[in-house]
C-alpha positions in Angstrom: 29.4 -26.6 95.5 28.5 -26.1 92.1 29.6 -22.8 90.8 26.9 -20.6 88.9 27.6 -18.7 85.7 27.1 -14.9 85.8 24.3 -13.5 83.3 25.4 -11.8 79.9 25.0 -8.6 79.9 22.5 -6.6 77.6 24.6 -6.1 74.7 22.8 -4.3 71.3 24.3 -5.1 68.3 25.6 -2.2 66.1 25.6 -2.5 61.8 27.1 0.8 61.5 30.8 0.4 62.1 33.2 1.0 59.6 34.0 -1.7 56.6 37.5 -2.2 58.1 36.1 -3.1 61.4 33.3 -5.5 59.6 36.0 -7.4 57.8 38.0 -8.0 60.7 35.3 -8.8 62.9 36.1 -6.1 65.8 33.9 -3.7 67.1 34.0 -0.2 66.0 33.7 2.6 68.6 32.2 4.6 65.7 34.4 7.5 66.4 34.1 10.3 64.0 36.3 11.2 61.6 37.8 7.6 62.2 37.5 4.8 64.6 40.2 4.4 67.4 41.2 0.4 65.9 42.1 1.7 62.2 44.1 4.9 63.9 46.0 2.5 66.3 46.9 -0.5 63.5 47.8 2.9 61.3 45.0 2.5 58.6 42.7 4.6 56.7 39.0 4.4 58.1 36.9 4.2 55.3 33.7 6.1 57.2 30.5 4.8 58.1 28.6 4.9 55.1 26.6 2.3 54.3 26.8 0.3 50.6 24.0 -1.7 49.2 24.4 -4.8 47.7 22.2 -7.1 46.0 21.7 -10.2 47.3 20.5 -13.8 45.8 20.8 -15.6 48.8 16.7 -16.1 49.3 15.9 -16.2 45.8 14.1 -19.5 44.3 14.6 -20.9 40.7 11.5 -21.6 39.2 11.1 -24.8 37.1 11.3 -24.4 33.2 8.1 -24.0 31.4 7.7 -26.3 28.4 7.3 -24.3 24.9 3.9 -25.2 23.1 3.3 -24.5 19.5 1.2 -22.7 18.1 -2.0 -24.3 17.2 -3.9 -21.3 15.6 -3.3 -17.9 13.9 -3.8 -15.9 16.9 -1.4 -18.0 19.2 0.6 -18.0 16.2 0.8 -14.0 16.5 1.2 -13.6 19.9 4.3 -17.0 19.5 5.9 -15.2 16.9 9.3 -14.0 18.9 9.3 -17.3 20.6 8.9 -19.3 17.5 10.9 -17.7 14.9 14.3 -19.6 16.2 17.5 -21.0 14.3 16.7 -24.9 14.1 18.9 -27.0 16.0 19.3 -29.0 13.8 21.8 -28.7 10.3 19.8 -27.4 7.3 20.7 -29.0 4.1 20.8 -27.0 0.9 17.3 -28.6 -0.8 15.7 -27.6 2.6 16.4 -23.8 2.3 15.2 -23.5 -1.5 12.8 -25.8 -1.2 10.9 -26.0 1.8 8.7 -28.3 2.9 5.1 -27.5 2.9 2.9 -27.8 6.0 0.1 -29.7 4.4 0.3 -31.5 0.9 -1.4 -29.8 -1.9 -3.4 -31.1 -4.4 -1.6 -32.7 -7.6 -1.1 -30.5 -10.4 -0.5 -31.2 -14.1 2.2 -28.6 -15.5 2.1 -28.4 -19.7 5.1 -30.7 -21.0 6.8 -27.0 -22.9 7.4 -25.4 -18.8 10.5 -27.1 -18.7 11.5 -25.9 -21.7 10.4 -22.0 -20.7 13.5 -19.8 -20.3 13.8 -18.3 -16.8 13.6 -15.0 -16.9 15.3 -14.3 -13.3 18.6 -13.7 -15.9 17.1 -9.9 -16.4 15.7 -9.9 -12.9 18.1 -7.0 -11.0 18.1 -6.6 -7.4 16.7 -2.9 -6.0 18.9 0.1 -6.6 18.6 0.9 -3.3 20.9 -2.3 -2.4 23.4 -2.0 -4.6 26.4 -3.3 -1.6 27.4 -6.9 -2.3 25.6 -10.0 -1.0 26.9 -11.9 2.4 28.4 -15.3 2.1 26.5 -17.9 3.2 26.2 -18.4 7.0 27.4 -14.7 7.7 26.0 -12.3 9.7 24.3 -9.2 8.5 25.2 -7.0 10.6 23.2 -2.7 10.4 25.1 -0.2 12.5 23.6 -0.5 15.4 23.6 -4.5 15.1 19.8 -4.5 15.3 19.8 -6.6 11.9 23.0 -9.0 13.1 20.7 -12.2 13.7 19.1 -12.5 10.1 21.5 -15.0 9.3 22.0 -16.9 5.9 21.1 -20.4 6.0 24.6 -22.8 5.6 25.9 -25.9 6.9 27.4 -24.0 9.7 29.0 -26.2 12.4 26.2 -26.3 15.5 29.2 -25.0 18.1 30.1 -22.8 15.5 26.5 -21.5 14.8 25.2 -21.4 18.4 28.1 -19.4 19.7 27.6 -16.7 16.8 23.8 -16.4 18.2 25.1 -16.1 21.6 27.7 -13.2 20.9 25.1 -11.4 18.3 21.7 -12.3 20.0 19.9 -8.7 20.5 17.7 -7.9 23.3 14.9 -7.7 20.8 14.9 -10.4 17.7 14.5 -7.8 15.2 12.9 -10.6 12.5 10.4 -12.2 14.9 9.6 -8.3 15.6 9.1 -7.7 12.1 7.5 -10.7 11.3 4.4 -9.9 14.0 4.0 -6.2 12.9 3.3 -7.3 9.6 0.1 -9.8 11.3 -0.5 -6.5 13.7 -0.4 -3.4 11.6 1.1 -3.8 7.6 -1.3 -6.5 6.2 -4.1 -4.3 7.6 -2.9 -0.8 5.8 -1.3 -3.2 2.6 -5.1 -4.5 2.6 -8.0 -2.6 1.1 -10.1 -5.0 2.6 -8.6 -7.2 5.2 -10.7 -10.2 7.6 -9.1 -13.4 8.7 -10.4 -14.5 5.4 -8.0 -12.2 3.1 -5.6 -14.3 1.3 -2.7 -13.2 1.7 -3.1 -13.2 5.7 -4.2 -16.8 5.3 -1.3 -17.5 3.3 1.5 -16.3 5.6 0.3 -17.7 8.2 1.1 -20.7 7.0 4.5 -19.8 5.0 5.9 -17.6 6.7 8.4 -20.0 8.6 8.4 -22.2 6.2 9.5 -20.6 3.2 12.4 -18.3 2.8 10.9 -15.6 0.1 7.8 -15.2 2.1 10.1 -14.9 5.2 12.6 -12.3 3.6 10.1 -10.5 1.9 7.4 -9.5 5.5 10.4 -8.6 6.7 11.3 -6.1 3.6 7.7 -4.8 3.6 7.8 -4.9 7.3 10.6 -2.7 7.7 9.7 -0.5 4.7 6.6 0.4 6.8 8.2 1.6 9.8 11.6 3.4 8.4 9.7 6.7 8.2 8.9 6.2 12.0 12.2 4.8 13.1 15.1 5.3 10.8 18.0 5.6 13.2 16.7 1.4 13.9 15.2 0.1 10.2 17.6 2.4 7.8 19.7 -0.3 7.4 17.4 -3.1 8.0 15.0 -1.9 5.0 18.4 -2.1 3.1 19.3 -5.1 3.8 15.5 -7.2 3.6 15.1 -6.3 -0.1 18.3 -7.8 -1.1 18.1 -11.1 1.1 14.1 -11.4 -0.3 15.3 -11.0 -4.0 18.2 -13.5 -3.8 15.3 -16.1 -1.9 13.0 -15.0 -5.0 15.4 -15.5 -7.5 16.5 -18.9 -6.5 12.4 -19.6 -6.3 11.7 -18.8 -10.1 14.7 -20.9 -11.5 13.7 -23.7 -10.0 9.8 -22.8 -11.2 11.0 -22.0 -14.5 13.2 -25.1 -15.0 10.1 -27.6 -14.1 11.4 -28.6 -10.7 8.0 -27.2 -9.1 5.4 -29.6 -9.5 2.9 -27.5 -6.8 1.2 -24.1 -7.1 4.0 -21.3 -6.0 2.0 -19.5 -3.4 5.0 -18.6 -1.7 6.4 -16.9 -4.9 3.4 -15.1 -5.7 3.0 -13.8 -2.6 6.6 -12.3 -2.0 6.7 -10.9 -5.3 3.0 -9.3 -4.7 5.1 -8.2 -1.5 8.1 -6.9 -2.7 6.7 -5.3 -6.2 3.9 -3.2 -3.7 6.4 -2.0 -0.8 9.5 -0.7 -3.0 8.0 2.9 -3.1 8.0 3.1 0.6 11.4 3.4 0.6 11.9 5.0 -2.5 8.9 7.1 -4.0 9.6 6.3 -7.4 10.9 2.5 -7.3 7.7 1.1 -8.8 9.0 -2.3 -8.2 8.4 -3.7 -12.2 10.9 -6.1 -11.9 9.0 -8.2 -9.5 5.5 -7.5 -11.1 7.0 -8.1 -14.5 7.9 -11.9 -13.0 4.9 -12.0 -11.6 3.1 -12.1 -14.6 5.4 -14.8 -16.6 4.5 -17.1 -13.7 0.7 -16.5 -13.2 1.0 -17.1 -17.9 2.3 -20.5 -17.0 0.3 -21.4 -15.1 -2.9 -20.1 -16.5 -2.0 -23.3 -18.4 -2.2 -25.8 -15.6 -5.0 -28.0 -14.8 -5.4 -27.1 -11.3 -7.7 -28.2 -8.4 -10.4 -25.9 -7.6 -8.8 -24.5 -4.2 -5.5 -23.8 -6.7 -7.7 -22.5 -9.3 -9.8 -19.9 -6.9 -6.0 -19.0 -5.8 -5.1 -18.5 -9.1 -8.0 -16.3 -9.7 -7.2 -14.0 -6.7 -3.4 -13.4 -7.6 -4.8 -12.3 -11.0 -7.0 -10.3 -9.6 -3.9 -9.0 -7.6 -2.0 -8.5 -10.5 -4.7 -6.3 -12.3 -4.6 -3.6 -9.6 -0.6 -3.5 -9.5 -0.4 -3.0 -13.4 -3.3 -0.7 -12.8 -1.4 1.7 -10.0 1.4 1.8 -12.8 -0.6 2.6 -15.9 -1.0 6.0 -14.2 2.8 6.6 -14.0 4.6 3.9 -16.0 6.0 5.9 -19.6 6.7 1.5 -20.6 5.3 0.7 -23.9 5.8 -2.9 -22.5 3.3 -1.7 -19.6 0.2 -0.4 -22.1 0.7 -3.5 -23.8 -0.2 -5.3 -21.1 -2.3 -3.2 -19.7 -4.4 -2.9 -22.9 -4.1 -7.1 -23.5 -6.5 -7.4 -20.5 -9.9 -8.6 -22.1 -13.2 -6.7 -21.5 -15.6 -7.8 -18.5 -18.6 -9.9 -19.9 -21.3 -7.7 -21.2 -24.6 -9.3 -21.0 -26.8 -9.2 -24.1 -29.8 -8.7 -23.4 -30.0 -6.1 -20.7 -27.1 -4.5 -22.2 -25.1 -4.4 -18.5 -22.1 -5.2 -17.1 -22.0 -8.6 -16.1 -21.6 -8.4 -12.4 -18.6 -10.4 -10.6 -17.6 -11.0 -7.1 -15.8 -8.3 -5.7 -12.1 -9.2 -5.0 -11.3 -10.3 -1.8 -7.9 -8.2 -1.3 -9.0 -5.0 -2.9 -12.8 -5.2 -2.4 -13.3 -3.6 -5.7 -14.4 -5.9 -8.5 -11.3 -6.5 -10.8 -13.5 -5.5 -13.9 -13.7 -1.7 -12.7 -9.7 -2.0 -12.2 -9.6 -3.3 -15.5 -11.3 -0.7 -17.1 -9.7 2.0 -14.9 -6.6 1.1 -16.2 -7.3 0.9 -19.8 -8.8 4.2 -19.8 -5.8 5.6 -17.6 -3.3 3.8 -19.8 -5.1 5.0 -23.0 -4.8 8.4 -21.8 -1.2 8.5 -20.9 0.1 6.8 -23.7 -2.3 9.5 -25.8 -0.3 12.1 -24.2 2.7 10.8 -24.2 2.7 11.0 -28.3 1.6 14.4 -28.6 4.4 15.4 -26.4 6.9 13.3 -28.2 5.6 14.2 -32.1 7.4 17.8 -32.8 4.6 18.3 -35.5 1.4 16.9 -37.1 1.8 13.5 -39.0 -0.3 11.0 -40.2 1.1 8.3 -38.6 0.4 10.6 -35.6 -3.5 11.7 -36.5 -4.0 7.7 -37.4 -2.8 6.4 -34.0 -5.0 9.4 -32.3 -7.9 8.0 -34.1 -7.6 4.2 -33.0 -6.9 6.1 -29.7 -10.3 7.7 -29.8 -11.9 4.4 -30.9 -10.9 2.6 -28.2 -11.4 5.2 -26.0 -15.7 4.9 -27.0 -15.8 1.0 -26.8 -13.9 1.8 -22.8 -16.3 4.3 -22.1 -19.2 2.4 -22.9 -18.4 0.1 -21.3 -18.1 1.8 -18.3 -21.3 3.3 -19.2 -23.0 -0.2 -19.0 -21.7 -0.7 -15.3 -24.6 -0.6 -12.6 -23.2 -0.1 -9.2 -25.8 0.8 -6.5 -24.5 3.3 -4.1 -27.9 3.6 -1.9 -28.4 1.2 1.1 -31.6 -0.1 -0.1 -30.2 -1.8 -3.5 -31.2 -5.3 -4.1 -29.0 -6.6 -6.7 -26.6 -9.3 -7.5 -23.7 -6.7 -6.7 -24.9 -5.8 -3.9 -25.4 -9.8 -2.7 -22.3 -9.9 -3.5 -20.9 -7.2 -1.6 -23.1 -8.3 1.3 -21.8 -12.0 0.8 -18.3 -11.4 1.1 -18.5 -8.8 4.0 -21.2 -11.3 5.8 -18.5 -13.9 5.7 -15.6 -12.5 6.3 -16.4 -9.9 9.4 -17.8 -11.0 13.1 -21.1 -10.9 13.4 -21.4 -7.5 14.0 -24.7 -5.3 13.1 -23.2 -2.1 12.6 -19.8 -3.3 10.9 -20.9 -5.4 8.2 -22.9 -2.8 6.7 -20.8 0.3 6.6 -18.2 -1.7 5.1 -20.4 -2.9 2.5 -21.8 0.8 1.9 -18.0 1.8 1.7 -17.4 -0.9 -0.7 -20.5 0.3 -3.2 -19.2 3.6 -3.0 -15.2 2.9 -3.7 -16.5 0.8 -6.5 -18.9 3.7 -8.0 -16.0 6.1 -8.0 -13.3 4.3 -9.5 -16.3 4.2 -12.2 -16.9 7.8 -12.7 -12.7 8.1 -12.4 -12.3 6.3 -15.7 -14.8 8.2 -17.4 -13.6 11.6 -16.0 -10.0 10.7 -17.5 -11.2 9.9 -20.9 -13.7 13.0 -21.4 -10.4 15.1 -20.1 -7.8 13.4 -22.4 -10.7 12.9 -25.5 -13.1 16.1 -25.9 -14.6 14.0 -28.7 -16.4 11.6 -26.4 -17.9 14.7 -24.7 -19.1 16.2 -28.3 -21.3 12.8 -28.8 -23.1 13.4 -25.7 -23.9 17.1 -26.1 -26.4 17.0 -28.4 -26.4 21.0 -29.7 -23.4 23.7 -28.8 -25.1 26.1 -30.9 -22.7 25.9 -32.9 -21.8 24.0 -36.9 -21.5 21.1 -36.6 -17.9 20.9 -38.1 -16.6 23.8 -36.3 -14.3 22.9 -33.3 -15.7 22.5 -29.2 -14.6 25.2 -26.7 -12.7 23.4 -24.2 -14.4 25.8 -21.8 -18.0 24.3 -22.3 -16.6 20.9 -22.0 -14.8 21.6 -18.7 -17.5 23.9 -17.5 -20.8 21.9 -18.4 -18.9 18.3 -17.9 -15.8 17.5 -16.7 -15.7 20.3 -13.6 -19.1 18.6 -12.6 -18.4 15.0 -12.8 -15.2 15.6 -10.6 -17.1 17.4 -8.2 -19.8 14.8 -8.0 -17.0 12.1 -7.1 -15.5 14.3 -4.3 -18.6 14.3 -3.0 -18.8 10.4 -2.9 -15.5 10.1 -2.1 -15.9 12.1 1.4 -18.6 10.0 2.1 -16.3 6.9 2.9 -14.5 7.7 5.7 -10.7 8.0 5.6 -9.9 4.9 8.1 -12.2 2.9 5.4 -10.1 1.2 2.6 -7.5 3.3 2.8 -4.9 2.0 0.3 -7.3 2.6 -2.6 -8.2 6.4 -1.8 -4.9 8.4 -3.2 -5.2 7.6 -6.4 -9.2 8.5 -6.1 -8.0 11.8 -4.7 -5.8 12.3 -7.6 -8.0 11.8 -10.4 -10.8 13.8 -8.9 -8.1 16.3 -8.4 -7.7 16.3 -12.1 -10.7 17.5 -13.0 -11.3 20.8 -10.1 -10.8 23.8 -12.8 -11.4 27.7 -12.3 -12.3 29.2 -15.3 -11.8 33.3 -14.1 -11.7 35.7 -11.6 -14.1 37.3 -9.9 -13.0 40.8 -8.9 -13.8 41.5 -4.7 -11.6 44.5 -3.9 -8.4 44.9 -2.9 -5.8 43.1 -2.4 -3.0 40.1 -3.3 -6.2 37.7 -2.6 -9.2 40.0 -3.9 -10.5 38.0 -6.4 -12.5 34.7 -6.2 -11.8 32.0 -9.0 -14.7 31.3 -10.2 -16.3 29.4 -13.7 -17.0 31.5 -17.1 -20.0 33.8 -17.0 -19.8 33.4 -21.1 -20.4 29.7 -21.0 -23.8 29.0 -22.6 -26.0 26.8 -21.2 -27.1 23.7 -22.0 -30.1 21.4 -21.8 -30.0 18.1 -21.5 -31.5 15.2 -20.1 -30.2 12.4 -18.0 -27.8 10.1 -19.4 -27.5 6.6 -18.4 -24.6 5.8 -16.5 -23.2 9.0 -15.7 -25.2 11.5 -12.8 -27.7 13.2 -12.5 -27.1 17.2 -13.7 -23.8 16.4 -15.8 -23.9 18.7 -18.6 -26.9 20.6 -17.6 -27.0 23.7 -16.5 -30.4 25.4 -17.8 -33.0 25.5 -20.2 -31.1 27.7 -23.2 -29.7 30.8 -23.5 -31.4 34.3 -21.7 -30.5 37.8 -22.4 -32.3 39.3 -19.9 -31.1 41.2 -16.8 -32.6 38.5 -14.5 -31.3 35.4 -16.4 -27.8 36.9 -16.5 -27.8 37.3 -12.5 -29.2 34.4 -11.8 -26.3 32.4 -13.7 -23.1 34.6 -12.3 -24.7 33.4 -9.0 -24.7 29.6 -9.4 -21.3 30.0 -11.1 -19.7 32.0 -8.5 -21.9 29.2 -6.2 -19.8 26.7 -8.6 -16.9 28.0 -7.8 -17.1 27.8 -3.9 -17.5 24.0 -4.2 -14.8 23.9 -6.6 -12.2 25.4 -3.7 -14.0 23.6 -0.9 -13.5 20.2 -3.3 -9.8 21.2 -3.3 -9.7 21.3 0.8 -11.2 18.3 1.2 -9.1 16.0 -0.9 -6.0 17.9 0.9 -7.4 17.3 4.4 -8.1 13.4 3.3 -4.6 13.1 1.7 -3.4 14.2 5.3 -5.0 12.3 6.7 -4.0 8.7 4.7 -0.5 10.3 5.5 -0.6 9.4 9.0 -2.1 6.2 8.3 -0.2 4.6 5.6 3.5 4.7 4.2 4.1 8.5 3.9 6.1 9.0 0.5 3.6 8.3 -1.5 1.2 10.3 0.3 3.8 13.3 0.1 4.1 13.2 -3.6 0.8 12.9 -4.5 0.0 15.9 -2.3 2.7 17.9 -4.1 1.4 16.5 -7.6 -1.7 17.8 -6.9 -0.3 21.6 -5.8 1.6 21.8 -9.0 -1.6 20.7 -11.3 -3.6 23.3 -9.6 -1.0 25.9 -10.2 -0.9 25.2 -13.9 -4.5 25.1 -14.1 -4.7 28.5 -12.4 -2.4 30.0 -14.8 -4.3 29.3 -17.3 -7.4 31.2 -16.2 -8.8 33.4 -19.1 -6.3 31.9 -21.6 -7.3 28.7 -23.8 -6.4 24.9 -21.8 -3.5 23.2 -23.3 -2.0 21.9 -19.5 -3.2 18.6 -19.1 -2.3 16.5 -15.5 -0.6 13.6 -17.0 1.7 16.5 -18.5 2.6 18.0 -14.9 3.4 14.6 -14.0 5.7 14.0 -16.4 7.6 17.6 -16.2 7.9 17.6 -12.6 8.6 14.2 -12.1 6.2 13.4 -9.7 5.9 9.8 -9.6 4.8 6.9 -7.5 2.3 4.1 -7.0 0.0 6.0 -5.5 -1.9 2.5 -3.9 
């Protein structure tokens, strides 16, 4: 008789027994404080509570996705910490100085004397503010908080050798892929006046970038620069270290230019040294960064020579251009006789002979501003410094001293009117061949876009106008004499000497007011890089004359213009605006006359304090914007010419603003 099996009984699992009793596989009574199995084998229950623990048992691998490359600039962007990789393969030595290019350029025919030029990278000095020693070749650079420890100096390193270094210094983040996209993101947009996919020097690095080591080296240096006012415990050392890895990659660049090994246009020269002689003040407001302008200019002299092809010579037309506004920014704070000289050596803009105009040109595709109104912005600027320089450096009157003033003001008329003979429109309804050019360049450079393309334009016309009047504001403040021409009667002998009051009452105080106006009618997010030094110079030119008493009181007065000025009348004059130098119809001795003028001046002086506010606010403004340093010491520049000015109420003018600069120290590129 077959025998049957009894059923199981109902038994429920438990999960909450002690560890001991899990590891041995017994079941644990649970008994609190300890089970009865670890009291009778004599050990110490551990408790019942439980322990998580990850687990990868259920977990599926998924298949390796295959990298792509890049095939445009925006997946180049957006690629840019996958791309920028240590090759697999050994470098060799002609590889890292001299890349190969991505596409083949156009023949060139360098002069037969280029190989015979002297380099001039003997005199060319690294930044002050890397002054440690150089790595060897194929060591890390490590920062202190090994952020910086995979820019790595191209050698023949051994591949093992090489790919276990990455592997033990590889950060979380690749801090030079990270750089390398926040200058496409963020710097080339602020370093831009006027930046579209179409701006050079986008266009350019987009291309070298990973194929050339200056232009590598040096985003990251500008890169870094940008951001070590918002980070420093993470880009102090990084922004130490770039400059000094860019200028070795620059130096070995210009030997081999300079010895007639280059047979193709340098773009990736230019462009880092446009790079590194631009982003030095960030660091450092008063590194003006002249050593890599300075080179800059002997390689755009040679090869002004070439015979290039027409996409090399429109190239070589915009780094010109370039180097026009950089030698501009430091004729305003350079004390180099080397800078005036070459400053000065620019030629004048065509000046048409018939109609007596400016010729007009294409406005520059980096800066928007035509590189004619640069030009003559900096020669009056340099003209003036250099003016002031040798009053303050002559102890008394000589003749070699009243002879070089006299060239000075000679030069001075031929710059002024030329400026004079400029026509920029600045109302939307223009129809000229500035303003087809304006509308040409923004129409081909922004998306179609109906509201975009015009305000930039306007913005343009306006940046343009005021650069303009800026030139001319700094010449009638350094040269009186220029003023006297246009007034045609003071009322006064003709010999006897101008009251600098009239002049800054009846001119200069109204031409600077008249650009602060224009200048708050382009918006502060609207070519931002050129606006400081436009704030400055209006700046210049915002004088009190007296005080107004109001009661009592530390602040009971209001500054206010010169009740004794006389009035002049005058009509318009060409090229400068409406109502400069004329305030009336003659002198009045009546009751009525003498109120009515206390009331516009003390109506005068209101906009002159409001004028102060607003370029203030809009220097606050371009603070949060762009690299601050600059920013900060134009800001305090401007404080400390407005404090000499005011001390100088009721007392005759001797303080001029390129003075203050030069006592307090108070220098940068301020764009």
């Amino acid at each position: 008789m077959a025998q049957t099996r009894a059923p199981m009984k109902n038994r429920q699992k438990s999960r909450s027994g002690c560890r001991t009793c899990k590891l041995r596989r017994l079941r644990c009574d649970e008994t609190k404080p300890g089970c009865r199995n670890c009291a009778q084998k004599g050990f110490e229950c551990p408790g019942y509570q439980q322990r998580l623990q990850w687990s990868t048992k259920h977990e599926v691998s998924l298949p390796a996705q295959p990298r792509t490359e890049p095939e445009n600039f925006t997946q180049l962007v957006t690629a840019a910490s996958a791309s920028i990789v240590p090759s697999k393969e050994k470098p060799t030595s002609s590889d890292v100085h001299n890349p190969r290019p991505t596409t083949k350029a156009p023949a060139q025919t360098p002069p037969p004397s280029h190989a015979e030029t002297p380099p001039p990278s003997a005199s060319f000095s690294t930044p002050s503010i890397s002054s440690s020693p150089l790595p060897s070749p194929g060591t890390p650079v490590e920062g202190q908080d090994g952020l910086y420890s995979t820019m790595i100096v191209p050698s023949s390193y051994d591949k093992r050798t090489f790919a276990q270094t990455l592997t033990l210094t590889q950060p979380v983040v690749d801090v030079r892929s990270f750089l390398i996209e926040h200058w496409f993101k963020s710097v080339c947009a602020s370093w831009s006046a006027y930046d579209s996919a179409s701006n050079p020097y986008r266009r350019l690095t987009s291309v070298l970038w990973n194929t050339s080591p200056p232009v590598f080296y040096a985003l990251q240096s500008i890169s870094s620069a940008s951001l070590v006012e918002k980070l420093p415990a993470v880009m102090r050392e990084t922004a130490r270290m770039a400059p000094r890895l860019a200028t070795e990659a620059i130096k070995a660049e210009l030997v081999s230019f300079f010895n007639g090994h280059c047979t193709v246009f340098p773009r990736g020269l230019l462009l880092s040294l446009f790079c590194m002689s631009s982003s030095m003040c960030w660091m450092e407001a008063r590194q003006l960064g002249q050593q890599y302008l300075r080179q800059a200019r002997a390689v755009l002299q040679v090869l002004n020579s070439w015979t290039l092809s027409q996409e090399d010579q429109e190239l070589l037309d915009f780094f010109n251009g370039c180097l026009i506004y950089e030698e501009m920014l430091r004729s305003v704070v350079s004390d180099d006789e080397t800078d005036f000289k070459n400053m000065l050596s620019w030629p004048d803009p065509p000046i048409s002979t018939i109609q007596g105009t400016l010729v007009a040109s294409t406005p520059h595709p980096w800066t928007g501003v035509s590189a004619d109104v640069f030009r003559l912005f900096g020669k009056a600027i340099a003209l003036c410094r250099r003016s002031r320089s040798r009053w303050r450096h002559n102890d008394g009157t000589t003749l070699r001293a009243l002879q070089s003033a006299m060239k000075d003001i000679k030069e001075a008329t031929r710059i002024e009117e030329a400026l004079l003979a400029i026509d920029v429109p600045t109302d939307d309804g223009a129809d000229n061949h500035h303003h087809n050019a304006h509308t040409q360049l923004t129409s081909s450079s922004l998306p179609n876009n109906s509201t975009t393309t015009p305000n930039i334009t306007k913005d343009l016309r306006l940046a343009t106008e005021t650069y303009r009047l800026c030139s001319l504001l700094q010449l009638y403040e350094s040269f009186p004499d220029l003023v006297a021409k246009r007034i045609p009667d003071l009322g006064l002998h003709r010999d006897a000497p101008i009251d600098p009051a009239i002049i800054w009452t009846k001119w200069v105080s109204p031409l600077a007011l008249h650009v602060t106006e224009i200048l708050d009618r382009i918006p502060a997010s609207s070519l931002r890089c050129i606006q400081p030094l436009l704030c400055l110079c209006a700046g210049s030119g915002l004088r009190f004359d007296s005080k107004t008493a109001l009661g009592q009181g530390e602040y009971s007065y209001l500054l206010s213009l010169e009740s004794s000025s006389t009035y002049l009348g005058l009509g318009t004059i060409p090229g400068l605006p409406a109502g400069i130098g004329f305030g009336g119809s003659g002198t009045s001795s009546s009751s009525s006359a003498s109120a009515c003028e206390n009331a516009a001046e003390d109506t005068q002086a209101i906009k002159i304090s409001q004028a102060r506010s607003i370029l203030i606010d809009r220097l606050g403004q371009l603070e949060l914007s762009l690299p601050p340093k600059p920013i900060k010491v134009a800001k305090q520049l401007l404080h400390a010419v407005w404090s000499a000015y005011d001390e100088e109420i009721d007392t005759p003018r001797r303080t001029h603003w390129l003075d203050v600069m030069s006592r307090t120290g108070l220098h940068s590129l301020f764009g």
